[in-house]
N, C-alpha and C positions, 0 to 999 in steps of 0.2 A: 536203348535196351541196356537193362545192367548183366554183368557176366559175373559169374561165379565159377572156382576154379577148384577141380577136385583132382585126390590123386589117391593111389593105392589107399591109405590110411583111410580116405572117405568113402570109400567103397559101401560098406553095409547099410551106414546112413542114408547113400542115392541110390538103394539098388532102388526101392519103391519108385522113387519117381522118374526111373529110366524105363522101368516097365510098364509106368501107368501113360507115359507117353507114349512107347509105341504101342501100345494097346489103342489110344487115341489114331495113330495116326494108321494101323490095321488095321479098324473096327468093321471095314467092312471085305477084308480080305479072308476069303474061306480058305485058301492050303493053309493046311497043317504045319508048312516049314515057318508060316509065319506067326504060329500060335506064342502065346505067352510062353507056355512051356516051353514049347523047342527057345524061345528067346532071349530066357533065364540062364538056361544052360550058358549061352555063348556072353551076356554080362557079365556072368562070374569068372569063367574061362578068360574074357579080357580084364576086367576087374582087378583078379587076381595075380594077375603080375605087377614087379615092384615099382616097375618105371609107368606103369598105365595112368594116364593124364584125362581128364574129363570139363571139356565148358560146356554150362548150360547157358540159356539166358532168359531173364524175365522183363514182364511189361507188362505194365495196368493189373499189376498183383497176381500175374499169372505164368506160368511157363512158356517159352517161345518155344523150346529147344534144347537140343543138345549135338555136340560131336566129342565123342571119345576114340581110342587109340594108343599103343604105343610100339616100341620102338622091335623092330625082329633082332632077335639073336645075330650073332653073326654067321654066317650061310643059310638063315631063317628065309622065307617067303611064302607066299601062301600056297595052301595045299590045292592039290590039283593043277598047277603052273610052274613052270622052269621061271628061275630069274632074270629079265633079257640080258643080253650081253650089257655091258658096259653101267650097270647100274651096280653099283659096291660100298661100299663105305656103310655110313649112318643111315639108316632106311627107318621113316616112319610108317606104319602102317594106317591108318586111319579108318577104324572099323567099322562107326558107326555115326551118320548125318541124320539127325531127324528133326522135322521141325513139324507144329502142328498145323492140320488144318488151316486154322484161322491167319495162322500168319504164312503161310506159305506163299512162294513169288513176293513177297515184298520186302529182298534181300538181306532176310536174317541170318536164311542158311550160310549166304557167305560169311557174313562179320561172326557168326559161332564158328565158321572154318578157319578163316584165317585167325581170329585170337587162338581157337587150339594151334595152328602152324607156328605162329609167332612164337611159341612158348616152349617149342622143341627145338634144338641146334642139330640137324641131320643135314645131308646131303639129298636124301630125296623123301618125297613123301609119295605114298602107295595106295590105292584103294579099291574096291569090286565094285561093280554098277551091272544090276541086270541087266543084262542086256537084251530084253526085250522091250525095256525103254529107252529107246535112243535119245531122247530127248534131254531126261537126265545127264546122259553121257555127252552130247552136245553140252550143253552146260559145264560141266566137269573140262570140257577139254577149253571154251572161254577162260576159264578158271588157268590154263598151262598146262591139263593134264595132257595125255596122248595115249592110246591104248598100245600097248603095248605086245595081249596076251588074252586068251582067251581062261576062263576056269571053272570048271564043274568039282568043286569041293566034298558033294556027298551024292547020293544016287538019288537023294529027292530035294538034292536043290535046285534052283536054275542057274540056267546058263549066265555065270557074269565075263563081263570084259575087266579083263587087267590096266588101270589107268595107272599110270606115272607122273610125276611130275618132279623137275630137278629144281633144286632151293641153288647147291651150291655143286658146281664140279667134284667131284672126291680128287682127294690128290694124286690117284694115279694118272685121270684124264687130264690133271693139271700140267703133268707132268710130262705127260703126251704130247698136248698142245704145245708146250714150253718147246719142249725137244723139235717137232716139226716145223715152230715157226725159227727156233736156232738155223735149224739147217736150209731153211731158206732165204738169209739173212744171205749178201755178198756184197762185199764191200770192193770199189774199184781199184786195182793197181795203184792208180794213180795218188790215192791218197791215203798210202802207207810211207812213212816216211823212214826212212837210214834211222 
């Protein structure tokens, strides 16, 4: 699969064919939260930030997919969800996995996740899974994620689960760690010398 890598700047250029693939991969989903409209809105909304990073990937002259995302503010998290404890630092958010039909289960979703993961330097990365497919979310937690959180972000969305997943320690758990295993360190009498 070849991967193509977009950012802020290419936004206008791929809003089409981020629309025209979830529209593919909708086609036969009738709520309205998953309409094109309502699903324009929330591309441009992530689109439109300066740090928002975007892979798609293609094969046999066609689209496989895509995963975009970027990075939250700092005290950012998603709406409808407290931050869990001990998650701080660089936090990616990762808003959107889709892949089409056709290529679905035949591990593309991953290699478009992990090249988006690869290409951001955070401490954790963050994402929503309905959770009325568990399945997906089984997935997702193979993947390292872990739910964390539950979140209902509008009155006519669904219920998602809050998955997490940590890249790198932040420095204060570094920090923590450090500290704890110092003080558990003892060195015997006997082998201090004058």
């Amino acid at each position: 699969m070849d991967l193509k890598t977009y950012t802020h700047a290419d936004a206008p250029d791929v809003r089409s064919l981020l629309l025209d693939i979830h529209d593919e991969v909708y086609a036969n989903e009738p709520d309205p939260f998953h309409s094109r409209e309502r699903f324009s809105y929330y591309v441009d909304l992530w689109s439109g930030r300066e740090d928002w990073l975007c892979v798609s990937g293609w094969e046999d002259g066609g689209a496989v997919g895509y995963a975009y995302g970027s990075r939250f503010k700092p005290g950012g998290w998603w709406k409808g969800a407290d931050r869990p404890r001990g998650v701080r630092g660089r936090i990616f958010a990762l808003s959107e996995l889709m892949v089409v039909p056709r290529w679905q289960g035949t591990g593309r979703a991953r290699q478009l996740h992990d090249a988006l993961i690869r290409s951001v330097e955070v401490d954790f990365v963050t994402l929503l899974v309905d959770a009325a497919h568990p399945r997906v979310q089984a997935l997702y937690e193979k993947w390292g994620y872990e739910k964390r959180d539950e979140a209902k972000p509008s009155d006519d969305s669904p219920l998602y689960a809050v998955m997490v997943r940590t890249l790198r320690e932040s420095r204060h758990e570094r920090c923590r760690a450090w500290r704890g295993a110092a003080a558990s360190l003892s060195v015997p009498d006997d082998t201090i010398r004058p």
